[in-house]
LOPAFI-603063 format. One record per residue (C-alpha): residue number from 1; residue in three letters; x, y, z. Coordinates in Angstrom, 2 decimals, padded with zeros to 5 digits. Example, Ala and Ser with C-alpha at 12.3 -4.5 7.8 and 13.67 -1.06 7.14 Angstrom:
REM LOPAFI-603063
SITE    n  res     east    north       up
SITE    1  ALA   012.30  -004.50   007.80
SITE    2  SER   013.67  -001.06   007.14
//
This chain:
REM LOPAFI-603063
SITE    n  res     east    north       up
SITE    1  UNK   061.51   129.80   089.12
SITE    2  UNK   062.88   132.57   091.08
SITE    3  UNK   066.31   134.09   090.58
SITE    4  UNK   067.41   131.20   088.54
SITE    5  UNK   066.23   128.95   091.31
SITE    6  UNK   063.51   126.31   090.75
SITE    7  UNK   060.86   127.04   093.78
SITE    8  UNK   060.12   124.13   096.13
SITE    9  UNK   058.70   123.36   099.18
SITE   10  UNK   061.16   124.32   101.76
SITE   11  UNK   061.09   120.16   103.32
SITE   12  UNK   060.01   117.23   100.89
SITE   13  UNK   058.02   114.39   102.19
SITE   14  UNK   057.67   111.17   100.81
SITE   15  UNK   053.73   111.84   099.29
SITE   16  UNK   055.92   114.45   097.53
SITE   17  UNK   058.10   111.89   095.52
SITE   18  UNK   057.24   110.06   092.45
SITE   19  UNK   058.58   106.62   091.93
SITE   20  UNK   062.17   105.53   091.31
SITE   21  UNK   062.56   102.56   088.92
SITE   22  UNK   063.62   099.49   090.18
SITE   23  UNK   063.43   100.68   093.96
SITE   24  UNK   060.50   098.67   095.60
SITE   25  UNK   058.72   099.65   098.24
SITE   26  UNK   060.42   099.76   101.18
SITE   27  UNK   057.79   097.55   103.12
SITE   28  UNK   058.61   094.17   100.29
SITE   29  UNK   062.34   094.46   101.42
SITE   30  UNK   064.71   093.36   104.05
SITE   31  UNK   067.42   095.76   105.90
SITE   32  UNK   070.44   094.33   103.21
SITE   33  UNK   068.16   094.63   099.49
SITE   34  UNK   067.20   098.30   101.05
SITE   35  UNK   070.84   099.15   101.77
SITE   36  UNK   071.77   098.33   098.64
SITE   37  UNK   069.17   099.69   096.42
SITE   38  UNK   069.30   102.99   098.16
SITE   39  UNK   073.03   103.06   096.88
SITE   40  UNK   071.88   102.49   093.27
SITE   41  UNK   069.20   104.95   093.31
SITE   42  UNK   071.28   107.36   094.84
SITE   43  UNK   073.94   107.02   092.01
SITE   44  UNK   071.15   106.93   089.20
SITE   45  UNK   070.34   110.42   090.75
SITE   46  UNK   073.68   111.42   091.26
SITE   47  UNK   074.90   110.91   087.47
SITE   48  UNK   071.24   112.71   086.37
SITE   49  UNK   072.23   115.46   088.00
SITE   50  UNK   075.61   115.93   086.36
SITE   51  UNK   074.04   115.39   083.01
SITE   52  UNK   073.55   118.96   081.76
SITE   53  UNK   071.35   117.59   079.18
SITE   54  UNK   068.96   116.01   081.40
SITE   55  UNK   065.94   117.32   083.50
SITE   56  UNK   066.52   118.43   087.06
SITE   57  UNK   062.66   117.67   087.84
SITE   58  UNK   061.92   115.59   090.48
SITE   59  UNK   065.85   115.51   092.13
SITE   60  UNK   064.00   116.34   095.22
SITE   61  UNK   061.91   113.53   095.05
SITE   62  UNK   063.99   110.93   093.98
SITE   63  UNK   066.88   112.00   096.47
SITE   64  UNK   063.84   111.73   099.12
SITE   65  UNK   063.15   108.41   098.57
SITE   66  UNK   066.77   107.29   098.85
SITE   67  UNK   066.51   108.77   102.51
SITE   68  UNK   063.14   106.42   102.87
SITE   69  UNK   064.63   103.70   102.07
SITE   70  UNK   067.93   104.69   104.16
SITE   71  UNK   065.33   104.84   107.03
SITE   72  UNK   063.18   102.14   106.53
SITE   73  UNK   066.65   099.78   106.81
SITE   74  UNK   067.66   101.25   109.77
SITE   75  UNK   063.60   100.62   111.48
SITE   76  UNK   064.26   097.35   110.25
SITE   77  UNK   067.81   096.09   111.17
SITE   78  UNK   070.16   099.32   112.85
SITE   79  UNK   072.86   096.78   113.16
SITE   80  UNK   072.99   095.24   109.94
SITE   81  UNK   072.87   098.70   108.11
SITE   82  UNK   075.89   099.84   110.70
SITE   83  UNK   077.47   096.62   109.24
SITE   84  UNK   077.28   097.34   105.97
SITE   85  UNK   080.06   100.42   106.12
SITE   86  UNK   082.37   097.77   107.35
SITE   87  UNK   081.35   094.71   105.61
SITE   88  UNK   079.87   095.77   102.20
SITE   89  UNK   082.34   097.78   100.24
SITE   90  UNK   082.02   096.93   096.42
SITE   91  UNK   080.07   100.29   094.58
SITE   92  UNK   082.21   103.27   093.96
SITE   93  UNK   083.32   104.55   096.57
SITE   94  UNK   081.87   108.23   096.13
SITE   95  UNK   078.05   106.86   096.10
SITE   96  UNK   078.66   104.03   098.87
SITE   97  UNK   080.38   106.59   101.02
SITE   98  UNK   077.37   108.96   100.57
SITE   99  UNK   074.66   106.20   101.85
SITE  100  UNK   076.89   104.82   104.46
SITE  101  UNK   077.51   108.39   106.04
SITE  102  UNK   073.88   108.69   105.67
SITE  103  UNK   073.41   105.79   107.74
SITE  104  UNK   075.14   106.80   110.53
SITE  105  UNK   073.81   110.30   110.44
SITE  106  UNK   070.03   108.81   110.55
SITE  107  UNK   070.87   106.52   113.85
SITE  108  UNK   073.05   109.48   116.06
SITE  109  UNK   069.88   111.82   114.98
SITE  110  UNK   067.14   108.99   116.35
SITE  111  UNK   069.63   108.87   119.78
SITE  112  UNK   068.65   112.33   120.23
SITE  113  UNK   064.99   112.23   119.64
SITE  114  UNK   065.35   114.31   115.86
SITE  115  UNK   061.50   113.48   114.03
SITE  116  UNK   061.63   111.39   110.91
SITE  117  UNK   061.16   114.92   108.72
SITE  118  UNK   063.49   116.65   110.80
SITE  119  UNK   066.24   113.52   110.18
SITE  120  UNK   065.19   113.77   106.56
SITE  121  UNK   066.87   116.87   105.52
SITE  122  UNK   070.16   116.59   107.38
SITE  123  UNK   069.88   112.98   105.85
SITE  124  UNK   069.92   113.89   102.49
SITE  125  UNK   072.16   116.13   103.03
SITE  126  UNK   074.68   113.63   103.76
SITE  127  UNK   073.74   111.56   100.52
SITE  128  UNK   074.30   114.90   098.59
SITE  129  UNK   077.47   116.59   100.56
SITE  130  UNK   079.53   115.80   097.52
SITE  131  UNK   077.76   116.44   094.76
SITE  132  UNK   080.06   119.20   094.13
SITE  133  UNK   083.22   116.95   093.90
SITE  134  UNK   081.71   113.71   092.66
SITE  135  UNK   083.79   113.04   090.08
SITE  136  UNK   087.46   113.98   091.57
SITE  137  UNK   086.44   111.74   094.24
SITE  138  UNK   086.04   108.56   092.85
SITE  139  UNK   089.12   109.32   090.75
SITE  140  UNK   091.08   110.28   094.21
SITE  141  UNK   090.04   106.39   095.73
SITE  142  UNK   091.54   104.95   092.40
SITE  143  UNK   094.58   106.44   092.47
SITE  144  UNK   098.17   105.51   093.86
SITE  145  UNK   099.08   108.92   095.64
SITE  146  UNK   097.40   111.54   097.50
SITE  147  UNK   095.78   114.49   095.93
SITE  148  UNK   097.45   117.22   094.00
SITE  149  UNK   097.67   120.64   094.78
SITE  150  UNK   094.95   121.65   091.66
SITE  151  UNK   092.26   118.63   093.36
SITE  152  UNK   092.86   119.86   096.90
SITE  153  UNK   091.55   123.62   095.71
SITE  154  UNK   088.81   121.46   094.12
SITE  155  UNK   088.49   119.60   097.57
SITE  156  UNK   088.11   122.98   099.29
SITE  157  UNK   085.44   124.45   096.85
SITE  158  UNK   083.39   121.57   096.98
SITE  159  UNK   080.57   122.49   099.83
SITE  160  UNK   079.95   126.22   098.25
SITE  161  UNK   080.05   124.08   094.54
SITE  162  UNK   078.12   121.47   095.74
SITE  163  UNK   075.32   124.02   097.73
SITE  164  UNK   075.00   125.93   094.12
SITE  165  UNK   074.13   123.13   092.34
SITE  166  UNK   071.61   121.68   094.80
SITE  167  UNK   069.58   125.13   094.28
SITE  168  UNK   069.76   125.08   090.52
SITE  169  UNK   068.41   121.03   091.18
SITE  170  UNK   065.30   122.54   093.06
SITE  171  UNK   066.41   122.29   096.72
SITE  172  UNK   064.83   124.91   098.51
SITE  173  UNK   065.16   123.30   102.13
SITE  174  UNK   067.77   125.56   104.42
SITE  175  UNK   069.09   123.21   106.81
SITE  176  UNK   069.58   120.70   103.50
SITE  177  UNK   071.92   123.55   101.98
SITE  178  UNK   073.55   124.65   105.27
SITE  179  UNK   074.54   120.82   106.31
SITE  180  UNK   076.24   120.29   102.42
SITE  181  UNK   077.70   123.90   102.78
SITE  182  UNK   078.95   123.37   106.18
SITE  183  UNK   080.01   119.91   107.02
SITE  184  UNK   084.08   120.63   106.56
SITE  185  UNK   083.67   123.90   109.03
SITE  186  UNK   085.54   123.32   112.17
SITE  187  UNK   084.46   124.81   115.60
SITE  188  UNK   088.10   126.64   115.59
SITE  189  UNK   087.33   128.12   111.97
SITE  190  UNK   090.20   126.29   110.50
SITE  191  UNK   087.19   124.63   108.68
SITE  192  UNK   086.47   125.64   104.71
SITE  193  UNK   085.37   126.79   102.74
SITE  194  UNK   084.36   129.89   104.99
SITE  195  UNK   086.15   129.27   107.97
SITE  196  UNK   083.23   129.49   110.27
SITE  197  UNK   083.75   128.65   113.52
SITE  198  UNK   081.57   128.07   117.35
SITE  199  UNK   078.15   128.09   116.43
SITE  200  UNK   077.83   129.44   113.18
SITE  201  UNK   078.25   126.25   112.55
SITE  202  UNK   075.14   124.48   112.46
SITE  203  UNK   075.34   120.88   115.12
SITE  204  UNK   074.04   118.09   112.08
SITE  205  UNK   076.53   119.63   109.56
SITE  206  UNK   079.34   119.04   111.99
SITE  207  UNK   077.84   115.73   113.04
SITE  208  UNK   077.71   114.87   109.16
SITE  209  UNK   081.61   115.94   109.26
SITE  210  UNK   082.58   113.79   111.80
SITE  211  UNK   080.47   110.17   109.73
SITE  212  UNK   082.42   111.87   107.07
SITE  213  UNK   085.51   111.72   108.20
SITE  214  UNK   084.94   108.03   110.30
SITE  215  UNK   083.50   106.40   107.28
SITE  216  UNK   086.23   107.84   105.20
SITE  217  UNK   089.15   105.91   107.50
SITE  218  UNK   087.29   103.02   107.36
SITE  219  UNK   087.42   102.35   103.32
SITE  220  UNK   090.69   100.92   101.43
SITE  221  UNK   091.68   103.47   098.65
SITE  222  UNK   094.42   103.24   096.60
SITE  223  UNK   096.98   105.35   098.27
SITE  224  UNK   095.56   104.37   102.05
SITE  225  UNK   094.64   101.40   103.99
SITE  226  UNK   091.40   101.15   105.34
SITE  227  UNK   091.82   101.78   109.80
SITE  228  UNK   090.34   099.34   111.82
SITE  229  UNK   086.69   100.24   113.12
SITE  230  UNK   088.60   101.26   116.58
SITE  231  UNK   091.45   103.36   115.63
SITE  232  UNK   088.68   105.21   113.12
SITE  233  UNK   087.55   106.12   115.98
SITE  234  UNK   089.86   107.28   118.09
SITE  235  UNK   091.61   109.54   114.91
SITE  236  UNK   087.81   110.83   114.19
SITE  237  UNK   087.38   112.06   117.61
SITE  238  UNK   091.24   113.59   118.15
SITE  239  UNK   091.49   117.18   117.86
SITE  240  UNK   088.86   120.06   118.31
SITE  241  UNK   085.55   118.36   118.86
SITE  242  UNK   083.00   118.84   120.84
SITE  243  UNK   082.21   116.66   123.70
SITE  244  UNK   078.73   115.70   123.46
SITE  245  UNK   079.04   114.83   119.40
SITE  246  UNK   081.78   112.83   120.60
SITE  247  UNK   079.94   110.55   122.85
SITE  248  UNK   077.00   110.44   120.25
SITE  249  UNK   078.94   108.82   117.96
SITE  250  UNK   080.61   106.13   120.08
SITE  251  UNK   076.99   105.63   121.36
SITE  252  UNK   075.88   105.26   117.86
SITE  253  UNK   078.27   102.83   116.65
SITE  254  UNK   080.31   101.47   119.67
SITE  255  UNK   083.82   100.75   120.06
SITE  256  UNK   083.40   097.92   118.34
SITE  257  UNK   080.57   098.46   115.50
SITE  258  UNK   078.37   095.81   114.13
SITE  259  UNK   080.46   094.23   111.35
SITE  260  UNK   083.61   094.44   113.09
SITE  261  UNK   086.15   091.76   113.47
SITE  262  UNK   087.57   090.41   116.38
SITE  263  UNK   089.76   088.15   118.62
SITE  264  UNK   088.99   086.84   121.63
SITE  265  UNK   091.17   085.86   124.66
SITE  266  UNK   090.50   082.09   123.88
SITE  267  UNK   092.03   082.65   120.40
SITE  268  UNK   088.71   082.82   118.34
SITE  269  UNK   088.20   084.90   115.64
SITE  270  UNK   084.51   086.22   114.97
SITE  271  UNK   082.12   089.08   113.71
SITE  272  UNK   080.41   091.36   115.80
SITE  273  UNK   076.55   091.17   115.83
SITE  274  UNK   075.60   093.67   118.31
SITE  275  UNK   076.29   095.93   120.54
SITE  276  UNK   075.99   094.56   124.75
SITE  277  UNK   075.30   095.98   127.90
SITE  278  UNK   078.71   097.38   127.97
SITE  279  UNK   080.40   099.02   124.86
SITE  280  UNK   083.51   097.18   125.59
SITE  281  UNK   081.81   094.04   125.72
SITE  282  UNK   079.71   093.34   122.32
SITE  283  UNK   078.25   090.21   121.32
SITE  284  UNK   080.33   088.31   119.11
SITE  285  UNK   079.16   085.43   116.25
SITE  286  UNK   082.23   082.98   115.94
SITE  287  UNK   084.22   082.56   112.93
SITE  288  UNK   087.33   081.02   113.07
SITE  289  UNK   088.60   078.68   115.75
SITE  290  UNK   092.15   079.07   117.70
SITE  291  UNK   094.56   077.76   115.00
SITE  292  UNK   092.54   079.75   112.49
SITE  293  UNK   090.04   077.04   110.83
SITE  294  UNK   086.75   077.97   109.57
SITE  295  UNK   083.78   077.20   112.26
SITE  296  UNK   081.30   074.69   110.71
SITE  297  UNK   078.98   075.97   113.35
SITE  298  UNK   078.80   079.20   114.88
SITE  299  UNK   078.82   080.12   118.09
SITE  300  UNK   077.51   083.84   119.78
SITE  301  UNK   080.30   084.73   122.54
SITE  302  UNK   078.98   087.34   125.41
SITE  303  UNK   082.47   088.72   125.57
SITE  304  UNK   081.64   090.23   129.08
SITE  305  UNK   082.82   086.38   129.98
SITE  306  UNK   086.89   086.83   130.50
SITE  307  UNK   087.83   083.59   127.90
SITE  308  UNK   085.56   085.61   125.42
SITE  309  UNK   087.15   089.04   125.98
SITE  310  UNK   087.63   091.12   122.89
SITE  311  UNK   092.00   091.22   122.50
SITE  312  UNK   091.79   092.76   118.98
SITE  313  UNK   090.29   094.04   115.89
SITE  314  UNK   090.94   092.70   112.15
SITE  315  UNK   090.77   094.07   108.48
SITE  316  UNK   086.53   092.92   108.31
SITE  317  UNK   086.28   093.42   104.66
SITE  318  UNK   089.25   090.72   104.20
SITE  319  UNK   087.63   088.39   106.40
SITE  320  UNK   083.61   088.85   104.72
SITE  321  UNK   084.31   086.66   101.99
SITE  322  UNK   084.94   083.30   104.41
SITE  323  UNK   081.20   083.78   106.28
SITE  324  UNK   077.51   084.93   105.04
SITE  325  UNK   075.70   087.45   106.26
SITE  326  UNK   072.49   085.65   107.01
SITE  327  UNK   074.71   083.56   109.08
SITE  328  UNK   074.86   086.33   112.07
SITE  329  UNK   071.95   088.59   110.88
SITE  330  UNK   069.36   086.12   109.59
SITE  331  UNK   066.90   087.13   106.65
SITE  332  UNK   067.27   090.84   107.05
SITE  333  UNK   071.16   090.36   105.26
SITE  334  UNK   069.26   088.71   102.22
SITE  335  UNK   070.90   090.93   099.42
SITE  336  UNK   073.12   092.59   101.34
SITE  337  UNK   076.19   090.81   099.19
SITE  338  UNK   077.00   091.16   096.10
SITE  339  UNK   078.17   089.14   093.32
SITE  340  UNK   078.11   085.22   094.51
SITE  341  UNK   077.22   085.52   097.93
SITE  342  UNK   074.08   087.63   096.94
SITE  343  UNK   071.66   084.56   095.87
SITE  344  UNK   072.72   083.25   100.22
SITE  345  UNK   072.49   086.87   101.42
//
């Protein structure tokens, strides 16, 4: 210990970590059991962390295999993780948002070439951006107006709260503490809670501010309806950003992200599988026919084809409970749903 700071190597690696109970190894599970039991591990960490009573030993570790599992479901299914965010919204929202964010961090860094170490710290980073605000935020998704003036001071000291704690927890790794300390900067320094601005601001901390802010539109709270997937993006990408982590997101997820719902020209209603050839045009699993009756079979629409054109986007968490998620993403969505859907995937 050092200043009040437990030492650490400056990156962990997964030979560093010791075991987290009831997380398997990554290797027995499919894309949807990994998804969700990086969520619970992250929360069992999470709520360790804020006990002052217990030991801050092996935080690092266990936060580092969250991110292994985090990765090990996007090597396995990219698209089913992506439609997860959309699709899978029953945790508290402060833990679910962390992983999903998470998510989407780990695929735009793989688009531009980041190693699986490098991704690893601005990964966990996302899982652990608001460690500092926890708490408040879970209570700000319950309830039925928007924050007060004493939770939006709380809002704004959150990075520099949430970068203190993750030293006196044992992280030692910079760009881990920049990226939590950072990721509400803005390149015009309206950011907080330093007002940094151009490139002080290091690139993954703004990249984990704009999966922030997307993934935040795209959940129901009690005082805001969830945005479709499309008009997320759109109000994520309005204002001051910069161009190229613009286009790497709408790379990442597409205009119309896995897990999205959509109409088609023909009147069909269905859920998006994949992205296609053209990020207009995805490939869509069919739901619903014209005059809105469940599909006993399912068909997979190119909607490059003009009858199969995409005309809209609908509220996808509304629509989950009427379909499966092995039914469009096979045995990688076993687990992925909760509750009575779980035992079918």
């Amino acid at each position: 210990m050092h200043n009040g700071v437990i030492s650490t190597p400056a990156k962990f690696h997964p030979m560093d970590a010791s075991p987290i109970e009831n997380l398997a190894e990554p290797a027995q599970l499919t894309a949807g059991r990994l998804v969700r039991q990086s969520r619970t591990a992250l929360a069992a960490a999470l709520v360790a962390a804020l006990d002052e009573s217990a030991s801050t030993l092996g935080f690092v570790a266990r936060i580092g295999q969250v991110v292994e599992a985090i990765q090990a479901a996007c090597d396995r299914h990219p698209d089913l993780a992506i439609a997860m965010i959309l699709l899978s919204q029953e945790e508290p929202y402060g833990v679910r948002h962390a992983a999903d964010v998470a998510v989407v961090v780990e695929l735009a860094l793989r688009r531009l070439g980041y190693s699986s170490t490098d991704r690893r710290s601005v990964v966990a980073a996302a899982l652990t951006m608001n460690l500092g605000m926890l708490t408040l935020q879970d209570r700000l998704a319950a309830q039925d107006t928007p924050p007060t003036p004493e939770q939006r001071q709380e809002i704004q000291l959150h990075p520099q709260r949430g970068r203190d704690m993750l030293r006196m927890l044992g992280v030692a790794d910079a760009l881990w503490l920049d990226c939590v300390l950072q990721h509400h900067e803005a390149p015009d320094g309206s950011g907080y809670p330093n007002k940094l601005s151009g490139t002080a601001i290091r690139f993954e901390a703004r990249l984990i501010g704009l999966a922030d802010r997307y993934c935040a539109l795209l959940t129901q709270s009690a005082w805001r309806n969830a945005q479709r997937p499309d008009i997320a993006l759109q109000q994520t990408l309005s204002g001051d950003i910069d161009s190229k982590l613009g286009r790497l997101l709408t790379q990442t997820l597409g205009i119309y992200p896995p897990g999205s719902v959509v109409q088609l020209l023909n009147g069909e209603i269905g859920v998006v599988k994949r992205p296609g050839q053209l990020e207009s045009a995805p490939l869509v699993m069919t739901l619903f026919d014209a005059q809105g009756r469940i599909l006993n079979r399912r068909h997979e629409r190119d909607t490059r084809a003009e009858e199969h054109t995409v005309t809209g986007v609908l509220d996808a968490y509304k629509v989950a409970q009427f379909f499966r998620l092995t039914e469009v993403w096979q045995d990688e969505a076993v687990g992925a749903q909760l509750g009575g859907s779980s035992a079918r995937g």
